[in-house]
C-alpha positions as CSV (number, residue, x, y, z in Angstrom):
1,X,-0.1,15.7,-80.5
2,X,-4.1,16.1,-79.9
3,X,-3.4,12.3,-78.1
4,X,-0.8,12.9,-76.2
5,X,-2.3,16.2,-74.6
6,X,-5.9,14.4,-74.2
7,X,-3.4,11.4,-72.2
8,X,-1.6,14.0,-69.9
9,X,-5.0,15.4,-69.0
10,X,-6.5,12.2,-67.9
11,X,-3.4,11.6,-66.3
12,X,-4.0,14.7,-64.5
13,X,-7.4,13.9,-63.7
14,X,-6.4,10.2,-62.9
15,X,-3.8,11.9,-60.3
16,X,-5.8,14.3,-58.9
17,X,-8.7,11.8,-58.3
18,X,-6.2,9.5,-56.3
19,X,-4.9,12.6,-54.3
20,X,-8.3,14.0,-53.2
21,X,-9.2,9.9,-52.1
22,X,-6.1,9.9,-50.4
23,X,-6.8,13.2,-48.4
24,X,-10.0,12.4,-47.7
25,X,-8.8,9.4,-46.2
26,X,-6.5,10.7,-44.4
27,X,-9.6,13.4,-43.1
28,X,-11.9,10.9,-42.2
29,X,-8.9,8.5,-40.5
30,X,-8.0,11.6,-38.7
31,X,-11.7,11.7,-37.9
32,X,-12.4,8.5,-36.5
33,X,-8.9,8.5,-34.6
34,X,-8.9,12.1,-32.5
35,X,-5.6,12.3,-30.3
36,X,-6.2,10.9,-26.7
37,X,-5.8,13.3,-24.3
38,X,-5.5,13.5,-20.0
39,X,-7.3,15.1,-17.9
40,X,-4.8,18.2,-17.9
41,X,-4.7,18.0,-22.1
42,X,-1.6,16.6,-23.0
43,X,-1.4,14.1,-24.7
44,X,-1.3,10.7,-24.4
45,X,1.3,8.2,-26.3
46,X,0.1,4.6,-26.4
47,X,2.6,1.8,-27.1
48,X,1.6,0.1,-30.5
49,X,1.0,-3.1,-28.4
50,X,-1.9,-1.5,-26.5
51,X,-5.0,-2.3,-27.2
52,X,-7.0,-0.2,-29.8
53,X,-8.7,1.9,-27.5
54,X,-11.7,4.3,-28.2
55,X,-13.9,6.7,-26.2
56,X,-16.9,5.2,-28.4
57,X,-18.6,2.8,-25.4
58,X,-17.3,2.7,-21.9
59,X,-13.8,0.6,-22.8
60,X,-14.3,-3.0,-21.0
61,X,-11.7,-5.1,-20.2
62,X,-12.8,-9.1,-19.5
63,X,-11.1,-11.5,-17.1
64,X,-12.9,-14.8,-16.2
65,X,-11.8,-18.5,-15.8
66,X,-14.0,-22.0,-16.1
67,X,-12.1,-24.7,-14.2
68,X,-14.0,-27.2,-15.8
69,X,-13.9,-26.4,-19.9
70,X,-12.9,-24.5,-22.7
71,X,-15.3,-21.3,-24.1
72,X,-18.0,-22.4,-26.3
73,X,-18.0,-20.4,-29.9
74,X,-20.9,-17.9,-29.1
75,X,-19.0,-17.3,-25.7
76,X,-16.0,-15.9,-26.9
77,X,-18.3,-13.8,-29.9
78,X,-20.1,-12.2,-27.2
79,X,-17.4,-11.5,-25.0
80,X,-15.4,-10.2,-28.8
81,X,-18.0,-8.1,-29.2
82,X,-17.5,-6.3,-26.2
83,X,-13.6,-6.2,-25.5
84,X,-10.8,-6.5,-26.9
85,X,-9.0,-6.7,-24.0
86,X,-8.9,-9.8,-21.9
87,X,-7.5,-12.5,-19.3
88,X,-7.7,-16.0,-18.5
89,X,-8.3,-16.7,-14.8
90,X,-5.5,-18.8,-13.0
91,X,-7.2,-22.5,-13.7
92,X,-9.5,-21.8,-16.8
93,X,-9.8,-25.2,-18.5
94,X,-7.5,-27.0,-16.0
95,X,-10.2,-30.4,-15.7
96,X,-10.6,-30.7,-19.6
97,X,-6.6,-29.8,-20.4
98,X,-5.0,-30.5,-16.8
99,X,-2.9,-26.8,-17.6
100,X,-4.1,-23.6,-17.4
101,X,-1.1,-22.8,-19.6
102,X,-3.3,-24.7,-22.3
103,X,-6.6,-23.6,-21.4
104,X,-4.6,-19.9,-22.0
105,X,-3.6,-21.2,-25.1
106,X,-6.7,-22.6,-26.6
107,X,-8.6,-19.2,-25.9
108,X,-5.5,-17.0,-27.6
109,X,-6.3,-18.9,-30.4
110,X,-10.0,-19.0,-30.4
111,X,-10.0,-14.7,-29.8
112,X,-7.6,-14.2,-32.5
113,X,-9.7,-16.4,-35.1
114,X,-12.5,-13.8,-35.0
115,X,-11.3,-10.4,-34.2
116,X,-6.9,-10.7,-34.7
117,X,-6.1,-7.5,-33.1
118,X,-7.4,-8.7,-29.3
119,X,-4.9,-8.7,-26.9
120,X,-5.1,-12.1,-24.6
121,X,-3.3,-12.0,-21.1
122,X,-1.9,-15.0,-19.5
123,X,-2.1,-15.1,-15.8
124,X,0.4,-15.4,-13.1
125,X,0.8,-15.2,-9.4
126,X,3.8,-13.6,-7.9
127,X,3.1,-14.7,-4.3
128,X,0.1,-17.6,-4.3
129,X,1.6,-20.5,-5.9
130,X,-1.6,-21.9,-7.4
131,X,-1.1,-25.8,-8.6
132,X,-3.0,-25.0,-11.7
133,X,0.1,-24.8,-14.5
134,X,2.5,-27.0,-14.9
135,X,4.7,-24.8,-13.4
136,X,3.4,-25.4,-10.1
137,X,2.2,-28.1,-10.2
138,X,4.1,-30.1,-8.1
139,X,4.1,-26.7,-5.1
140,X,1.6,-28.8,-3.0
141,X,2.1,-31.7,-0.1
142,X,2.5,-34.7,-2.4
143,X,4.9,-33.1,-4.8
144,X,7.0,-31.6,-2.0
145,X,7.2,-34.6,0.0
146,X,8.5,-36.0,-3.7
147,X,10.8,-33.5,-4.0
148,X,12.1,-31.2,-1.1
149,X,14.1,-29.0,-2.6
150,X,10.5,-27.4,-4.2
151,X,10.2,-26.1,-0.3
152,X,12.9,-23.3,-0.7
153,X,10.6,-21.2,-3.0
154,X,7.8,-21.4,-0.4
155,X,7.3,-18.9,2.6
156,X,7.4,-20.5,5.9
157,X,5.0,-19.3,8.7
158,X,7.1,-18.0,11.2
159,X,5.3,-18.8,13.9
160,X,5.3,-22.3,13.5
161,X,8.3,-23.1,11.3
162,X,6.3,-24.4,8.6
163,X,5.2,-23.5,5.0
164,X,2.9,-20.6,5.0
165,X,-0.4,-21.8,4.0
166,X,-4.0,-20.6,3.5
167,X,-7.1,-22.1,3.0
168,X,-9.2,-21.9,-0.3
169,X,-11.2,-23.3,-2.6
170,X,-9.1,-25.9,-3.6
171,X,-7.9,-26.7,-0.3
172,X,-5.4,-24.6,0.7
173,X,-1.8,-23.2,-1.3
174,X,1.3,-22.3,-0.2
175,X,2.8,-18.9,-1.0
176,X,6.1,-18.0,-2.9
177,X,9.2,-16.1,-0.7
178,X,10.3,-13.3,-3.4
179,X,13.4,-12.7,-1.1
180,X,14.7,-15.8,-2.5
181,X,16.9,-14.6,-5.7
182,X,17.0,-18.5,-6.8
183,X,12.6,-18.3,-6.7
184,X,12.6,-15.1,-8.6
185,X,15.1,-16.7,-11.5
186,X,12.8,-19.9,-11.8
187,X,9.6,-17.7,-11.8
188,X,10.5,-15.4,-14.3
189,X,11.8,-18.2,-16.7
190,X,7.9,-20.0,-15.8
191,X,6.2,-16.7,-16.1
192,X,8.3,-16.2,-19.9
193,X,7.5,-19.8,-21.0
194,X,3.9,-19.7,-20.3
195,X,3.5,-16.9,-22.6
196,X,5.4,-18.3,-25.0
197,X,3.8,-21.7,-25.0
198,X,0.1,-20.0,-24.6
199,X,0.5,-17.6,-27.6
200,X,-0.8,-14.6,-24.9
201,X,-0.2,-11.0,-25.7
202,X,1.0,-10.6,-22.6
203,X,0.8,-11.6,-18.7
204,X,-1.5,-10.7,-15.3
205,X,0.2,-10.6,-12.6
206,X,-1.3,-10.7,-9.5
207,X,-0.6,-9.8,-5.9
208,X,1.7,-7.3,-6.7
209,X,1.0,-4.5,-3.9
210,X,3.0,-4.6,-1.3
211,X,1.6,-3.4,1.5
212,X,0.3,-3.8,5.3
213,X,-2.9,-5.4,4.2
214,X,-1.4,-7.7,1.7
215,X,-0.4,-9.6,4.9
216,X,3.2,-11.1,3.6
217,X,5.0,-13.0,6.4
218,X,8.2,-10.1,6.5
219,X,8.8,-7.7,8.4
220,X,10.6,-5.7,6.1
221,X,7.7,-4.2,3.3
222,X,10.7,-1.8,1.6
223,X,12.8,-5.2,1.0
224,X,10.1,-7.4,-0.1
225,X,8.9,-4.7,-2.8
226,X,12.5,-4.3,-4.1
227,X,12.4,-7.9,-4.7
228,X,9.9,-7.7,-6.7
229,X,10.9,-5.0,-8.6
230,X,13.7,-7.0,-9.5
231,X,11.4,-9.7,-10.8
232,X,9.6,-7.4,-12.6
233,X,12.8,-5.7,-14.0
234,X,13.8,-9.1,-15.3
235,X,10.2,-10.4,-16.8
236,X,10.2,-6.8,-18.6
237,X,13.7,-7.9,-20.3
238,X,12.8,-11.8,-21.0
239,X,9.2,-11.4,-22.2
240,X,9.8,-9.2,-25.1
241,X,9.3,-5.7,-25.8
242,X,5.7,-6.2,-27.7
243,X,4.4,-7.5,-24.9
244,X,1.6,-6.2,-22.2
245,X,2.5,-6.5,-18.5
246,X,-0.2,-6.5,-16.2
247,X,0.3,-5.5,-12.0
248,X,-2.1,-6.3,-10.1
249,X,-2.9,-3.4,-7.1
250,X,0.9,-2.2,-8.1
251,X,-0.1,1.2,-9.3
252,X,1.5,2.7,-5.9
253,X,4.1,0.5,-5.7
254,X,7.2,2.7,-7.2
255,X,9.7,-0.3,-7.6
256,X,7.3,-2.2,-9.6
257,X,6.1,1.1,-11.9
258,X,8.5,1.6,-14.5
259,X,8.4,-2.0,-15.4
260,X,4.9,-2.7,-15.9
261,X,2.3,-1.6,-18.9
262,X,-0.9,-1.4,-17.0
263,X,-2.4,-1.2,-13.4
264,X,-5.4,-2.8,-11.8
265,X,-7.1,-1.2,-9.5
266,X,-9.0,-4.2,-7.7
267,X,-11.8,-2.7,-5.5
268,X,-11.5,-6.3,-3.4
269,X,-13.2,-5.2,-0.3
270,X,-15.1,-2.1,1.4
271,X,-11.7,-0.4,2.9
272,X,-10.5,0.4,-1.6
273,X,-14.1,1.5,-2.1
274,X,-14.7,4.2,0.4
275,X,-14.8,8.4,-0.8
276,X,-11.1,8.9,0.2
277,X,-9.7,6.1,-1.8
278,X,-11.9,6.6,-4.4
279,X,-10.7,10.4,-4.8
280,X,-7.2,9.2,-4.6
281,X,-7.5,6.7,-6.6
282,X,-8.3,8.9,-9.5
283,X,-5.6,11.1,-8.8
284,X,-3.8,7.7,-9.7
285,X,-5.2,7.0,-12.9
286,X,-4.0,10.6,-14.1
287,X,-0.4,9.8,-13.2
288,X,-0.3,6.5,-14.6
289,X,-1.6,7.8,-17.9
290,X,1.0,10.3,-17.7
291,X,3.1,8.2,-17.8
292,X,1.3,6.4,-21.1
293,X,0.0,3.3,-19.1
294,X,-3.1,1.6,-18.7
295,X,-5.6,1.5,-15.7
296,X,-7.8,-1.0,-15.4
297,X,-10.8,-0.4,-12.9
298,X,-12.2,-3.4,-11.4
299,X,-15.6,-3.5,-9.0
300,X,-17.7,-6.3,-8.8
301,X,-21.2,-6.6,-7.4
302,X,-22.0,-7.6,-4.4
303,X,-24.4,-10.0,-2.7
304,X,-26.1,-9.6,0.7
305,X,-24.2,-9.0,3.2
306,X,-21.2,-9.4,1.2
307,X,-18.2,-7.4,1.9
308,X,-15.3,-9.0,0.2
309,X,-15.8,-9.3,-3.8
310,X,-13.1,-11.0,-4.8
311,X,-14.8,-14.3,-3.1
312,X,-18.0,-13.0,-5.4
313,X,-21.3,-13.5,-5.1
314,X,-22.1,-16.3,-7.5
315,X,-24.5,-18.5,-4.8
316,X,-26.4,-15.3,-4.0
317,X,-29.6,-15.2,-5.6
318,X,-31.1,-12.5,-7.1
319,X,-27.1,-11.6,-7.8
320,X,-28.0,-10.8,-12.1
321,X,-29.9,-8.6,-10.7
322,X,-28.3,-7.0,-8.2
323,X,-25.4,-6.6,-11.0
324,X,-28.1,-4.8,-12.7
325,X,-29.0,-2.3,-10.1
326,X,-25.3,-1.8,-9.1
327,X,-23.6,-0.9,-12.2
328,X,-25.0,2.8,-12.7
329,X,-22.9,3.9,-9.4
330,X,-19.4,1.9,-10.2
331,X,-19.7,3.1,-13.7
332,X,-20.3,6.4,-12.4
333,X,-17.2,5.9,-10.4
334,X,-15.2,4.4,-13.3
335,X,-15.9,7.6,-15.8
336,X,-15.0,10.4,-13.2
337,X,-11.5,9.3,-13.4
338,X,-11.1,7.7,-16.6
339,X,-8.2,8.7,-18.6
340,X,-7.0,7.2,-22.0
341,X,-6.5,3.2,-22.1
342,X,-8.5,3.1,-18.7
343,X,-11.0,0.2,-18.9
344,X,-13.4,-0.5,-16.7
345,X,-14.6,-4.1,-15.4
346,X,-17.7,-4.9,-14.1
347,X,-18.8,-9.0,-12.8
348,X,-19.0,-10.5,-9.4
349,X,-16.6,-12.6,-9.4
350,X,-13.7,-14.4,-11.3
351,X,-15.4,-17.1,-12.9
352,X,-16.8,-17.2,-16.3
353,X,-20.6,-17.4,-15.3
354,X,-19.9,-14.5,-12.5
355,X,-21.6,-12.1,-14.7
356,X,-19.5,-12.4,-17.9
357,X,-21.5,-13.5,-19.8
358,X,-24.8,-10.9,-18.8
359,X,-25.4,-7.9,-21.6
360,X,-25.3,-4.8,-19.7
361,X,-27.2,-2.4,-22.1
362,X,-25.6,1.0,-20.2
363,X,-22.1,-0.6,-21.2
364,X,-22.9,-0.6,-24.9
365,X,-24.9,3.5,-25.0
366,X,-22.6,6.0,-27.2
367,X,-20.1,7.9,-24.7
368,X,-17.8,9.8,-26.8
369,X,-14.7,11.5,-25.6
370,X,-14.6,13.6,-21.7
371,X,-14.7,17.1,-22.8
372,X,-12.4,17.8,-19.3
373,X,-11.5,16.7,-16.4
374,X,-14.1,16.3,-13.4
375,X,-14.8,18.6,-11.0
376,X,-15.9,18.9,-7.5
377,X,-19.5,20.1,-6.5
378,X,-18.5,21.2,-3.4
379,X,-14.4,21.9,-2.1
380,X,-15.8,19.9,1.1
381,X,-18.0,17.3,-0.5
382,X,-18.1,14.4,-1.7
383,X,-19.9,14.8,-5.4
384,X,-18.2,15.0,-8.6
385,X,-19.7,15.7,-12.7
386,X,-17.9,14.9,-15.8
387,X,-19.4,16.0,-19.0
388,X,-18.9,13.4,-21.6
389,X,-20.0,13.6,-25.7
390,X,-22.9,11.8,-25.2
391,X,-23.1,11.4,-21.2
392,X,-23.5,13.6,-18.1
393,X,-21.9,11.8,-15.2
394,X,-22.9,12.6,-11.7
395,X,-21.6,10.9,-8.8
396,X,-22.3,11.3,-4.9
397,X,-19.3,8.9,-2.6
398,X,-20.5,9.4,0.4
399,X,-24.1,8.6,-0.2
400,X,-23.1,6.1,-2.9
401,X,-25.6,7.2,-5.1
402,X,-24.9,8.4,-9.1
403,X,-26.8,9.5,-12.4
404,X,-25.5,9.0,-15.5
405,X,-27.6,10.8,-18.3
406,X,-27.4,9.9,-21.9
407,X,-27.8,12.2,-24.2
């Protein structure tokens, strides 16, 4: 009898041990993982295929391309150790593996290795039809003149009759006609096998705005972006419900909207980084993460005399440094309108040694959660605070001048 009471009390014990570890589990989980909430306070619901995010650093999201090779190993450890969240540029490894598709691929694989939960984009364009997968690989002069029937996915310039072309880096590319209903079948079956052959956790897309200055050769905007709604409609279905979509500049686009998981906001030039769009822009960012998607808040530095970023600066000298003495204002500009699973993105330019590679020490200070939403100096002006756990943001968007003070 004296045994079998002394059992039941270390089995009391034994229980009660377990139960107080477990609660204090759950405490400290419940600690480390506060509910995300918007600017107004409600909450915010993230899809389990979201990246973890957390209010600890400023979030970063990375997206960056080498034409010529695959990442070395300390590459992808220091970009790991700063993101979880990333894309492969349109032609990353496309010398060493002749298919972006496989440079994609190798860097899924290499991310995953050392930290599994990253989430790896592919990327696709929905109107430049880049020769760098082999996809498109055949959408240039030679492979056209091989096979004609390639043409009918093309735009032709209507003032000459010809294929709509621009020149680039590479040459020049021709540009996809989402009017066509046969082109937006064959891209989203391209778009669905390139994740599925690169292992990404989802897809980029890019040029989705549709808009006067997106200069598309239609005269009827409304059209065009119902056509691409309809691609997007369809990628949503084919891709799989676990995995990330990605618009490019779509975040005002309504027909695109319900299909896609996150929004980037470019910053490409100085007309989407002057104080009205700026303001506006952050009224965005609170709708889309009302809606429980992503924003991702691109700016890149800029060089001399530079005015469009997305060409970068890379041949600028002095640019490091530049990047150095930019970043307090665009960070500035990031936190006064960041909501939950915004990230912020900060290079100048698309390539891998534009800057993604550089340790930004302000990017890595404790931030903590936004204690509220930002407020306005002045009804008329053009400065804006944010109080932060660890950070006092102050921003001025007219002078383009900002303060952020660590505490």
């Amino acid at each position: 009898m004296k045994n079998n009471i002394l059992f039941k009390i270390r089995s009391i014990k034994t229980f009660s041990t377990i139960f107080c570890l477990i609660a204090v589990g759950f405490c400290a989980h419940g600690q480390q993982q506060p509910p995300l909430l918007t600017s107004d306070g409600s909450s915010f619901n993230a899809q389990s295929y979201f990246p973890k995010f957390s209010w600890e650093t400023t979030p970063m999201y990375y997206h960056f391309g080498d034409i010529d090779r695959v990442l070395e190993p300390e590459e992808v450890k220091f970009i790991s150790d700063r993101t979880d969240f990333i894309c492969m540029e349109k032609s990353h490894a496309f010398h060493a593996l002749g298919d972006a598709v496989l440079g994609t691929k190798h860097e899924v694989e290499a991310f995953h290795k050392i930290k599994p939960d990253t989430k790896v984009l592919y990327y696709y364009n929905s109107y430049v039809a880049w020769p760098f997968t082999r996809f498109n690989k055949n959408l240039t002069p030679e492979g056209i003149v091989k096979d004609k029937e390639l043409a009918k996915f093309l735009f032709i310039n209507p003032k000459t009759g010809k294929l709509l072309e621009k020149s680039n880096s590479i040459g020049f590319s021709y540009y996809f006609d989402a009017m066509n209903p046969e082109f937006r079948e064959w891209w989203v079956q391209s778009a669905v096998e390139g994740i599925k052959i690169s292992g990404a956790d989802g897809i980029f897309i890019d040029r989705m705005n549709v808009d006067v200055n997106a200069n598309y050769p239609v005269d009827d905007l409304t059209a065009l972006a119902e056509a691409k709604g309809k691609m997007m409609a369809a990628l949503r279905e084919q891709m799989g419900p676990d995995k990330i979509l990605v618009g490019n500049n779509a975040a005002t686009t309504k027909e695109v909207f319900p299909y896609c998981d996150a929004f980037m906001f470019e910053h490409y030039n100085a007309s989407v980084t002057n104080k009205e769009n700026l303001l506006k822009e952050w009224g965005v960012m609170e709708r889309v993460a009302k809606a429980g998607k992503i924003s991702i808040y691109r700016f890149g530095a800029k060089g001399k005399g530079k005015n469009d970023i997305t060409l970068g600066a890379t041949k600028t000298i002095g640019i490091e440094q530049r990047s150095h003495n930019q970043l307090e204002f665009h960070q500035a500009c990031f936190l006064i309108g960041a909501q939950p699973n915004s990230y912020f993105q900060w290079n100048w330019g698309w390539n891998l040694e534009d800057g993604n590679l550089v340790d930004y020490p302000a990017l890595q200070k404790p931030l903590g959660a936004p204690k509220g939403a930002f407020k306005r100096v002045n009804p008329e002006g053009w400065e804006f605070t944010r109080e932060f756990e660890h950070a006092s943001v102050w921003v001025d968007t007219e002078a383009r001048k900002a303060k952020i003070t660590w505490h």
